[in-house]
Residue frames as qw, qx, qy, qz and C-alpha x, y, z in Angstrom:
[[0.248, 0.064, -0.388, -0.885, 78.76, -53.11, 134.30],
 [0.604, 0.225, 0.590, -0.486, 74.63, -53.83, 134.91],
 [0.300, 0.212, 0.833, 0.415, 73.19, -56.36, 132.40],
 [0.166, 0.094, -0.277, -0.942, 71.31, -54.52, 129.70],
 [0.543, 0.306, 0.442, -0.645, 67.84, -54.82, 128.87],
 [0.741, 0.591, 0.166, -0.270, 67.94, -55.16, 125.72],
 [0.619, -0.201, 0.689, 0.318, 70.87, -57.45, 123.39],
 [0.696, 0.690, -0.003, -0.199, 70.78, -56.29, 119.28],
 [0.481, -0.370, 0.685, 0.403, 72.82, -58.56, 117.15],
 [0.565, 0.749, -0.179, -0.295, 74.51, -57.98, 113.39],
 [0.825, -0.025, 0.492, 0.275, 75.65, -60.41, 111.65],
 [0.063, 0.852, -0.268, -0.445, 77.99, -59.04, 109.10],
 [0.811, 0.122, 0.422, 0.386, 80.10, -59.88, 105.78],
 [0.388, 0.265, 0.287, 0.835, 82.05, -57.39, 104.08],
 [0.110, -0.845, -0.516, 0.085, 79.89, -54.51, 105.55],
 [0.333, -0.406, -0.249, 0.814, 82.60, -51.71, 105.90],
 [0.036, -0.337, -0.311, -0.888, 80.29, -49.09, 104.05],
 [0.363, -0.645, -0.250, -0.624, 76.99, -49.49, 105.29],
 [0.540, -0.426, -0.621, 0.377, 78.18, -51.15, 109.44],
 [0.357, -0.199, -0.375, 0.832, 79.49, -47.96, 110.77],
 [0.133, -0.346, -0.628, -0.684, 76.26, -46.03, 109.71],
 [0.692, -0.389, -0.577, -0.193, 74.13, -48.50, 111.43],
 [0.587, -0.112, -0.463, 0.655, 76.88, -48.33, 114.68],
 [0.020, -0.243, 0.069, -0.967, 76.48, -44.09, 114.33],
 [0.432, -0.395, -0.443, -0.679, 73.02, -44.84, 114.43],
 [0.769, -0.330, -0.547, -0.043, 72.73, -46.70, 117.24],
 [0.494, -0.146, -0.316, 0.796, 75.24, -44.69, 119.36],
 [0.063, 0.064, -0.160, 0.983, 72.61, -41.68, 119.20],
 [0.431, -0.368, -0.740, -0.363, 69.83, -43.53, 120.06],
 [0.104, -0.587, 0.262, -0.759, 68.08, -42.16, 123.01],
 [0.973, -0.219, -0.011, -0.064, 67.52, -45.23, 124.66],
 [0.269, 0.802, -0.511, 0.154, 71.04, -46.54, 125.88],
 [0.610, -0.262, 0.707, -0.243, 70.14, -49.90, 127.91],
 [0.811, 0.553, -0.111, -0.159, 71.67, -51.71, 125.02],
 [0.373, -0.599, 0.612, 0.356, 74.57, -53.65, 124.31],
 [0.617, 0.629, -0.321, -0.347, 75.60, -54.51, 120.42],
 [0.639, -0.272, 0.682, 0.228, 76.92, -57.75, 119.13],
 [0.599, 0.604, -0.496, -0.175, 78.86, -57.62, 115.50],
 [0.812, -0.087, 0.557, 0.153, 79.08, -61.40, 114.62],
 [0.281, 0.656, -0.568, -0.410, 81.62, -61.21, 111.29],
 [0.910, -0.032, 0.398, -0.115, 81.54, -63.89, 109.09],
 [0.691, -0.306, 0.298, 0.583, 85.07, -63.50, 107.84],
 [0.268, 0.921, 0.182, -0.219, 85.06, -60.60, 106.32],
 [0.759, 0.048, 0.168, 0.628, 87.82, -59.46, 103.72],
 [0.042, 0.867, 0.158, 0.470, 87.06, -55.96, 104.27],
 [0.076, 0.194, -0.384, 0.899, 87.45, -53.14, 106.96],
 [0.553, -0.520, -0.442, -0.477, 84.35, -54.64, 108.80],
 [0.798, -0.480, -0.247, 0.269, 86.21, -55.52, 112.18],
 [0.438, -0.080, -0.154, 0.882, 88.44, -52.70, 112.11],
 [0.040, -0.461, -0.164, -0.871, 85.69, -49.90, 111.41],
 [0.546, -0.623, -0.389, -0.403, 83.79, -51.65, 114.13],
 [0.595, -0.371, -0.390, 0.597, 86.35, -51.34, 116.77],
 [0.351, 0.319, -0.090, 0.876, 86.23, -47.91, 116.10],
 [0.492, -0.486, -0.379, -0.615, 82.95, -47.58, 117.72],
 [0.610, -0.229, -0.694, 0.308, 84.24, -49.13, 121.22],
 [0.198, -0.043, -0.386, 0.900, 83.89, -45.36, 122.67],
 [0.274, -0.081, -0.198, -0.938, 80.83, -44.52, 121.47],
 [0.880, -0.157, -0.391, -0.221, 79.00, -48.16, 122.28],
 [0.148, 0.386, -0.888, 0.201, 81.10, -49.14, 124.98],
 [0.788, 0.003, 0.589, -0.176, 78.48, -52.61, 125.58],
 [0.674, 0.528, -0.387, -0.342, 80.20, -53.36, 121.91],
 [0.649, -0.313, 0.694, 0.024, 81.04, -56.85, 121.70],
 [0.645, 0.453, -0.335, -0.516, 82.84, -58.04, 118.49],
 [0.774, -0.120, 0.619, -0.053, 82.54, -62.07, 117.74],
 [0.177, 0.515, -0.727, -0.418, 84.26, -63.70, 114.78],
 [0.876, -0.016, 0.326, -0.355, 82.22, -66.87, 113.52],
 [0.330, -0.326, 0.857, 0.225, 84.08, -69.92, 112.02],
 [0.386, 0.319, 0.708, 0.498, 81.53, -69.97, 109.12],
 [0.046, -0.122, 0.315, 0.940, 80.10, -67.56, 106.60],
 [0.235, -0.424, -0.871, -0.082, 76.39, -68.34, 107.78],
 [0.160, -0.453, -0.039, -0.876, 74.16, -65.56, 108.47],
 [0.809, -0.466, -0.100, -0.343, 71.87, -67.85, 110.76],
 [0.791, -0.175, -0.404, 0.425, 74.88, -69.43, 112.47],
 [0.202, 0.179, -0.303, 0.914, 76.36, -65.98, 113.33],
 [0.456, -0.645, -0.006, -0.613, 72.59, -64.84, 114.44],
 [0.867, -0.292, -0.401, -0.053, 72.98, -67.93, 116.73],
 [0.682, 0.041, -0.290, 0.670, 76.27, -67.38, 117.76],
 [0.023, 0.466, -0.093, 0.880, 75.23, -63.61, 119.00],
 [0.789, -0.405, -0.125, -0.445, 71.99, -65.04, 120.83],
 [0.856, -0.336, -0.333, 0.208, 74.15, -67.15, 122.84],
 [0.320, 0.211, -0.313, 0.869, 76.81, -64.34, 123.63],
 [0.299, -0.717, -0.188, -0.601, 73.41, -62.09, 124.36],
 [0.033, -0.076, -0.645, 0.760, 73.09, -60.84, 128.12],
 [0.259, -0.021, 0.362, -0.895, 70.14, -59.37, 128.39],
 [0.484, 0.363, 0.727, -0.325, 66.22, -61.32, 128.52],
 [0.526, 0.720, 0.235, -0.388, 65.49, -59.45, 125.00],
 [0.573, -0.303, 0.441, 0.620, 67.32, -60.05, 121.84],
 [0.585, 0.696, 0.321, -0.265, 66.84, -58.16, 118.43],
 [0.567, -0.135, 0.518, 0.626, 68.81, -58.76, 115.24],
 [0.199, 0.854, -0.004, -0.480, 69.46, -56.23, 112.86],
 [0.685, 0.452, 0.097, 0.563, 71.00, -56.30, 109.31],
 [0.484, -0.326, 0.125, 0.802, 74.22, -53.95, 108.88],
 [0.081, 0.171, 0.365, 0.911, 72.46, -51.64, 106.21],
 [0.234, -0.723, -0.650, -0.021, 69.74, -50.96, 108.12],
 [0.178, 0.311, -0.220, 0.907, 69.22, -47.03, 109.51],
 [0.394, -0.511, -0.746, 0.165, 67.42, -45.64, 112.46],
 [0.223, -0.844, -0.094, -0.478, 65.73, -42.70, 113.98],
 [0.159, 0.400, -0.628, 0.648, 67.32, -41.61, 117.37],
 [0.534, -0.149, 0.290, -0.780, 63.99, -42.41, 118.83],
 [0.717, 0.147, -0.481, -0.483, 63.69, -45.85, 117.67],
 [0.244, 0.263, -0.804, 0.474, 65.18, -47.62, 120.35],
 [0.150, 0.147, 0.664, -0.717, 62.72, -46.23, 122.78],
 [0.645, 0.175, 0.076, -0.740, 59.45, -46.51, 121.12],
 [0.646, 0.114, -0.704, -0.272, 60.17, -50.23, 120.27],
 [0.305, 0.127, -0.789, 0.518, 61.22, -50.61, 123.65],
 [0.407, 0.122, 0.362, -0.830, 57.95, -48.63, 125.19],
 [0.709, 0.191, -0.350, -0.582, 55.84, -50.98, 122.28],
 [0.652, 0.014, -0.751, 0.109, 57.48, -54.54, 123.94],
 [0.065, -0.067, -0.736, 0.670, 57.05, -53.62, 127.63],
 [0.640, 0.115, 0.242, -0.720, 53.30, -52.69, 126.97],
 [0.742, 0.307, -0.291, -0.520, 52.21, -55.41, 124.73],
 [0.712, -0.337, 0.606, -0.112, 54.59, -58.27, 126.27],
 [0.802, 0.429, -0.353, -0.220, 55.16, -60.15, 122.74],
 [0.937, 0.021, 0.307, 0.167, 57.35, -63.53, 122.24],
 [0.544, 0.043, 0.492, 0.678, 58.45, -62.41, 119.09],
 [0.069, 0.864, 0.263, -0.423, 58.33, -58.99, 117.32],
 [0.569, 0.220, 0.410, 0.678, 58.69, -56.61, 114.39],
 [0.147, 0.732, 0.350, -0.566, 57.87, -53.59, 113.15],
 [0.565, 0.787, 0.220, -0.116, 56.85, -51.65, 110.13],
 [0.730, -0.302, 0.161, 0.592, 59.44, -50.43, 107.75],
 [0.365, 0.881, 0.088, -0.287, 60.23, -47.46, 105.71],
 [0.924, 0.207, 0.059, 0.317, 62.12, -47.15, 102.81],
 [0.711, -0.381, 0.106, 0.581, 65.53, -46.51, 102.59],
 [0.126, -0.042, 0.343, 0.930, 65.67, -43.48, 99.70],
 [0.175, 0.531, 0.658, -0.505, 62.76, -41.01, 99.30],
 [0.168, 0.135, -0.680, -0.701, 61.43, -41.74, 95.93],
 [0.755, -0.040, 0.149, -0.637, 58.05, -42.93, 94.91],
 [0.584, 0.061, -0.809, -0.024, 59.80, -46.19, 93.82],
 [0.209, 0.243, -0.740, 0.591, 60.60, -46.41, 97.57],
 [0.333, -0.109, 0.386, -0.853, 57.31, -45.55, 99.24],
 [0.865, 0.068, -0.268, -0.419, 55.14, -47.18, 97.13],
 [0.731, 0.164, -0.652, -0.117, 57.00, -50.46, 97.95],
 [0.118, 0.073, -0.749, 0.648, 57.71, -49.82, 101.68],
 [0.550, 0.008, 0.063, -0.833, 53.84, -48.97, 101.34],
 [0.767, 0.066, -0.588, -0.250, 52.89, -52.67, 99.45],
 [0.432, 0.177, -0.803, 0.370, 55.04, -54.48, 102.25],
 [0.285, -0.055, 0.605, -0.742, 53.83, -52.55, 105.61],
 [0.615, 0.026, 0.077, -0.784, 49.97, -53.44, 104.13],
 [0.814, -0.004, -0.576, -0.077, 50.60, -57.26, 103.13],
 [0.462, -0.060, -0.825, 0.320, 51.99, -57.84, 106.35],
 [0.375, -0.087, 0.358, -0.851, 49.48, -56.22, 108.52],
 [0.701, 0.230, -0.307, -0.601, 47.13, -58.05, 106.40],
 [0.755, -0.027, -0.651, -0.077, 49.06, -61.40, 107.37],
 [0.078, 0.371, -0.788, 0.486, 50.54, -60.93, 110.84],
 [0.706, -0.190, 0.391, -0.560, 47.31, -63.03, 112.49],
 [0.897, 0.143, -0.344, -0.239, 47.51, -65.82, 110.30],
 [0.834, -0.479, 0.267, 0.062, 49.91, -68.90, 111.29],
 [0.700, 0.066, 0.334, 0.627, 52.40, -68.07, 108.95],
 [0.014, 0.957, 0.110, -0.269, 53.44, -64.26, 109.12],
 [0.665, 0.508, 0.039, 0.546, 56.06, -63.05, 106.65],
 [0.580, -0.747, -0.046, 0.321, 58.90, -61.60, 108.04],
 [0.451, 0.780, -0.237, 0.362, 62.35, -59.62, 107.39],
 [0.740, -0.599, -0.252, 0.174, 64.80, -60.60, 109.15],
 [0.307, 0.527, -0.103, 0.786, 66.32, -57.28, 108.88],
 [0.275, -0.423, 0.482, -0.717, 64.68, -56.30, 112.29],
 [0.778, -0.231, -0.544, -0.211, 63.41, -59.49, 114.31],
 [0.072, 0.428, -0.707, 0.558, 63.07, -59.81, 118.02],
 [0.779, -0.169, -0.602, -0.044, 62.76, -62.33, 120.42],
 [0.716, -0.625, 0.234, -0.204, 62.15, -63.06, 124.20],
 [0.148, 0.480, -0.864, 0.030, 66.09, -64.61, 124.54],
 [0.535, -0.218, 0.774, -0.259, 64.34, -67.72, 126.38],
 [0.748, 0.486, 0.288, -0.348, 61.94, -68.26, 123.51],
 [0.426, 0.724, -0.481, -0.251, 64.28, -67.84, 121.18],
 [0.190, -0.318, 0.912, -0.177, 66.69, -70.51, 123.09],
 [0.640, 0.209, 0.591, -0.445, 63.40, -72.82, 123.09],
 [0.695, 0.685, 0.058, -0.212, 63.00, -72.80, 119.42],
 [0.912, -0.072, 0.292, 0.280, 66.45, -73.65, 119.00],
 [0.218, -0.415, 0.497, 0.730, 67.73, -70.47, 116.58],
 [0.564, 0.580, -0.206, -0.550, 67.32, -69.94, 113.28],
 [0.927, 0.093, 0.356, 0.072, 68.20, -73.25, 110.87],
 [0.094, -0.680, 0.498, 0.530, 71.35, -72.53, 109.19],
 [0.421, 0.154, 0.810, 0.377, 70.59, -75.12, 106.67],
 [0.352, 0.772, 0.520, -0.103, 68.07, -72.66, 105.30],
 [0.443, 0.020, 0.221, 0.869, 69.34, -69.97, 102.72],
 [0.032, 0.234, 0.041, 0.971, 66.29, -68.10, 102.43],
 [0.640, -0.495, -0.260, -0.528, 62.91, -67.27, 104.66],
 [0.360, -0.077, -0.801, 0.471, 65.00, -68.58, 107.96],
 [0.191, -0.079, 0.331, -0.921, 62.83, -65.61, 109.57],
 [0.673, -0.022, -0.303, -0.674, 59.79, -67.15, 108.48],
 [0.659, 0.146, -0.738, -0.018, 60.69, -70.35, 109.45],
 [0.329, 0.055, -0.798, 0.503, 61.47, -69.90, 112.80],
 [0.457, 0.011, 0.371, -0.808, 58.34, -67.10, 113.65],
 [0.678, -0.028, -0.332, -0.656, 56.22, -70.14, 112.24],
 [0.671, -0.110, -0.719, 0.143, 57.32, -72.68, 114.22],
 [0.045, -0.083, 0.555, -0.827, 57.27, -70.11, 117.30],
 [0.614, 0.020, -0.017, -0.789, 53.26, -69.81, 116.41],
 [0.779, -0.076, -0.450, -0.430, 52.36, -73.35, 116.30],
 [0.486, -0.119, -0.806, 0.316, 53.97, -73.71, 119.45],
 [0.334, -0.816, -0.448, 0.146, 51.26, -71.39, 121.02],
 [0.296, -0.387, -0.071, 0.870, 54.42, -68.11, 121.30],
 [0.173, 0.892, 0.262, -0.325, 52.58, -64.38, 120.69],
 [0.474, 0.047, 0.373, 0.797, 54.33, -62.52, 117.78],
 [0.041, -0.829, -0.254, 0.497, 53.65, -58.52, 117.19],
 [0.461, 0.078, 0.181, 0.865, 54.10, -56.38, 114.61],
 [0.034, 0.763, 0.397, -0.510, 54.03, -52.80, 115.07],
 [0.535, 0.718, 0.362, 0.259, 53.23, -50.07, 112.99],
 [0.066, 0.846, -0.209, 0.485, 55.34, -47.37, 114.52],
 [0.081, 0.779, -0.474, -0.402, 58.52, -46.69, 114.91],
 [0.891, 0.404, 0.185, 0.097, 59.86, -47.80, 111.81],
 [0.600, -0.377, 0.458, 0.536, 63.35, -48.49, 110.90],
 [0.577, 0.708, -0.139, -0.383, 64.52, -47.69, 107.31],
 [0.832, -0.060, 0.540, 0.111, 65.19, -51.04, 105.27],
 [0.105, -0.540, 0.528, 0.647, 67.84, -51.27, 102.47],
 [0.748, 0.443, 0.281, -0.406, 66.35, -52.03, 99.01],
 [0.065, 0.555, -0.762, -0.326, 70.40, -52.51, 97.71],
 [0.431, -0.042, 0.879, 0.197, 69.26, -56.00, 96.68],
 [0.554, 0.667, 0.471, -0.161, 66.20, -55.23, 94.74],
 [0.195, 0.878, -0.311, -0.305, 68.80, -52.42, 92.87],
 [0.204, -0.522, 0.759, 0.332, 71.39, -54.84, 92.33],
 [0.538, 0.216, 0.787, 0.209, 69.09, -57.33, 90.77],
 [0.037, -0.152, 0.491, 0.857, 67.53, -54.42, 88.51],
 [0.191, -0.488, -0.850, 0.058, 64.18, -54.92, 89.69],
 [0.110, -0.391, -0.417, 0.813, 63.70, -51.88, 91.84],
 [0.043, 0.252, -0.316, -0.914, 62.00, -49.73, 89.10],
 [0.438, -0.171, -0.691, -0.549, 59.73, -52.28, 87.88],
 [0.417, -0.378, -0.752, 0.343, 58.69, -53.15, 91.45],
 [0.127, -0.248, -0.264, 0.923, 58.27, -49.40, 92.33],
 [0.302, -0.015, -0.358, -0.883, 56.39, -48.56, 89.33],
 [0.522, -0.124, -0.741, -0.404, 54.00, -51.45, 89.60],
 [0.440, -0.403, -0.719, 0.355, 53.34, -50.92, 93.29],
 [0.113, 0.163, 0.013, -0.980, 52.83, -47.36, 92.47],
 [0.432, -0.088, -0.632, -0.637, 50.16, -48.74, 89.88],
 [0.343, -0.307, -0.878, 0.130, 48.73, -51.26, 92.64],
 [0.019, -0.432, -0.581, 0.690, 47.93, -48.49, 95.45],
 [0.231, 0.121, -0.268, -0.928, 46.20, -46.56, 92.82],
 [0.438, -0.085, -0.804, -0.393, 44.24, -49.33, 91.57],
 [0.364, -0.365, -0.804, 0.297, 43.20, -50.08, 95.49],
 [0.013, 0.440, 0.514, -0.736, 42.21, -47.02, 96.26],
 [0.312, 0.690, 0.600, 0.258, 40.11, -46.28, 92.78],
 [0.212, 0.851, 0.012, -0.480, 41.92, -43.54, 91.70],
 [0.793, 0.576, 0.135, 0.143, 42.27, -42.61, 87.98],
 [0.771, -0.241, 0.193, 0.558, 46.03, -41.90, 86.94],
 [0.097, 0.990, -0.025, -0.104, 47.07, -38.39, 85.81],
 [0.578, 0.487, -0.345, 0.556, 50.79, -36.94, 84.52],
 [0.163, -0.876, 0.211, -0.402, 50.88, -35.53, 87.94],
 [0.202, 0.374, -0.877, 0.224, 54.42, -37.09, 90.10],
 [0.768, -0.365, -0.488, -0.198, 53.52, -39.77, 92.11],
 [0.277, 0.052, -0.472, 0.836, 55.31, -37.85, 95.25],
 [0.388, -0.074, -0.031, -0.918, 52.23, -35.76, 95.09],
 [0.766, -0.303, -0.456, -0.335, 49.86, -39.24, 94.90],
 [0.780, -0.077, -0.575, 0.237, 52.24, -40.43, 97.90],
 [0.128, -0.628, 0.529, -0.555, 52.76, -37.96, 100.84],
 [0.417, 0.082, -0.889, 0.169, 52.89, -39.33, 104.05],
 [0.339, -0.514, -0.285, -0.735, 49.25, -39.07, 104.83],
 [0.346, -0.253, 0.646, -0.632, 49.44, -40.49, 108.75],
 [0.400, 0.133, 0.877, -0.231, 46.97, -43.42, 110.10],
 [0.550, 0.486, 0.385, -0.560, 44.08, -42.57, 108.04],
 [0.496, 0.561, -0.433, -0.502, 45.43, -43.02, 105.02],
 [0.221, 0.307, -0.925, -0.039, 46.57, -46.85, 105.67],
 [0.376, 0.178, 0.802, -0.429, 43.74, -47.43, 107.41],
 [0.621, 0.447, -0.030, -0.644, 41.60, -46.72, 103.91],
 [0.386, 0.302, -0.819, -0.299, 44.22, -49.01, 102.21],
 [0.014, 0.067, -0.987, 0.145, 43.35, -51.94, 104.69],
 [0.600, 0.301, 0.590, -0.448, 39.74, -51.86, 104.65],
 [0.493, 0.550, -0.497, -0.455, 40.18, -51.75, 100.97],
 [0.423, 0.523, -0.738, -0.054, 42.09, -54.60, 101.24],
 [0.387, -0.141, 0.858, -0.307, 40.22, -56.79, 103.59],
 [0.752, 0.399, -0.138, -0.507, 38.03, -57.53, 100.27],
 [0.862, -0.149, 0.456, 0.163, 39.08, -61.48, 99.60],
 [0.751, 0.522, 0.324, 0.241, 39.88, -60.89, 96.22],
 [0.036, 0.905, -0.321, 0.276, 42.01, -57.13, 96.94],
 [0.643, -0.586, 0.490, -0.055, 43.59, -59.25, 99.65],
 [0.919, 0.275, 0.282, -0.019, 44.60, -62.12, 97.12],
 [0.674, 0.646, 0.184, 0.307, 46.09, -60.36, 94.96],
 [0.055, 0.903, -0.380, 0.192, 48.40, -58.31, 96.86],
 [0.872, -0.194, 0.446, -0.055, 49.51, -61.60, 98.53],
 [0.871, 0.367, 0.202, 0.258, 50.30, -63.02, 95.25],
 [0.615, 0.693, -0.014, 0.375, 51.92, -60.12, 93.78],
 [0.380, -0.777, 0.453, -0.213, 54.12, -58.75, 97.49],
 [0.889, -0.286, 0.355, -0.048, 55.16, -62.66, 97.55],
 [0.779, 0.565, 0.032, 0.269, 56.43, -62.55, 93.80],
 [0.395, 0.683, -0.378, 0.484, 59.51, -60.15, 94.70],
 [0.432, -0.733, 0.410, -0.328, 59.74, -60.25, 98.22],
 [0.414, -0.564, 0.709, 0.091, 60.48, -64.18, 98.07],
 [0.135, 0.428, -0.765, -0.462, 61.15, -64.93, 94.44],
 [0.459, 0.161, 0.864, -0.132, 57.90, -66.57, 94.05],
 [0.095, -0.075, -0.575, -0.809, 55.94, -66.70, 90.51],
 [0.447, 0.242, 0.340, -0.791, 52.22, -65.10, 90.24]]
């Protein structure tokens, strides 16, 4: 079997709802120079039995059992299993166009990055959802130049050498490892991309489970208004939110290269995304 191009490892814990999804997804991706690595970190589910089921449909599936319950030890532990020169880790509740494969894949062979991401959309199509998959995509555009880009490491990839170089994520870390590691890539001189297209669709199940989602939706509904200086009407905010194409994000960001617009979405994208106070 020829070594793949391209090496996407999920760490996993109890996943059997949302893995085999992700697995479907990925098995009708039109790209297909891929091989999958499910690292389990003892799971007490049907996570290692739903994912063998997938061995016909993926057959570069490779499943790895880790000896702790460490999300950054299991990425590690995939990144050293990895074959191929490119590696990109995925969360297990993560979903994907059939086309996403290849337009990340056509976005890293032109551009050459280190280390890479890409926008994200959201995972249920509500204005909670948009609006906040809307806040996110525009703070990080807004930071990816600086020397400390903000990251999800729901979709993060890495040149495999670079990665190796940098040593892995820190498993001592419990939250921002992604940050951690694309900030030490940058201050050792490695390139780091994020595109705006193709976008994956990221799970917001934590933001629901804390009971957050609603107030985060509304109030990021309230924000893009506010940036783009319109007044607020009864009329849905589906109707303020289609999905107006480049031009419309490009209004937000010049908006939002103002120091003070810029500030303040900072503050208030940092406040939920990692549980800092404004």
């Amino acid at each position: 079997m020829s070594t793949p191009s391209l090496s996407i490892i999920i760490p996993v814990l109890n996943e059997e709802k949302y893995l085999p999804t992700l697995l479907t997804d990925l098995s009708r991706q039109t790209y297909t120079d891929f091989e999958v690595i499910v690292v389990d970190g003892q799971s007490k589910d049907r996570t290692i039995e739903k994912a063998n089921h997938f061995g016909h449909r993926l057959p570069k599936l490779t499943i790895l059992k880790s000896d702790l319950s460490n999300v950054c030890h299991q990425r590690n532990r995939g990144a050293a299993a990895a074959s191929a020169s490119l590696i990109l880790f995925m969360d297990a509740d993560n979903r994907l166009p059939i086309y996403f494969l290849q337009g990340l894949k056509y976005r890293v062979d032109l551009t050459k990055p280190d280390i890479f991401t890409t926008w994200i959309s959201a995972d249920e199509n509500s204005s909670n959802g948009l609006a906040i998959a809307t806040i996110i995509n525009l703070y990080f555009d807004l930071q990816k130049r600086t020397d400390n880009p903000p990251t999800i490491e729901a979709m993060l990839g890495f040149k495999k050498e670079v990665f190796r170089k940098l040593k892995g994520f820190n498993p001592k870390l419990a939250i921002n490892e992604g940050n951690d590691i694309v900030k030490k890539a940058i201050k050792k001189g490695y390139r780091f991309e994020l595109y705006q297209d193709p976008t994956y669709s990221f799970s917001l199940r934590r933001l629901q489970k804390q009971g957050t989602l609603r107030m985060i939706g509304t109030v990021s509904q309230l924000e893009i208004n506010r940036l783009l200086g319109r007044k607020l009407s009864n009329q849905k905010i589906s109707q303020l939110y289609p999905m107006q194409g480049g031009g419309y994000y490009d209004n937000l960001i010049q908006k939002l290269k103002l120091p003070k617009q810029k500030e303040k979405l900072v503050k208030f994208v940092r406040s939920f995304l990692f549980d800092e106070k404004i």
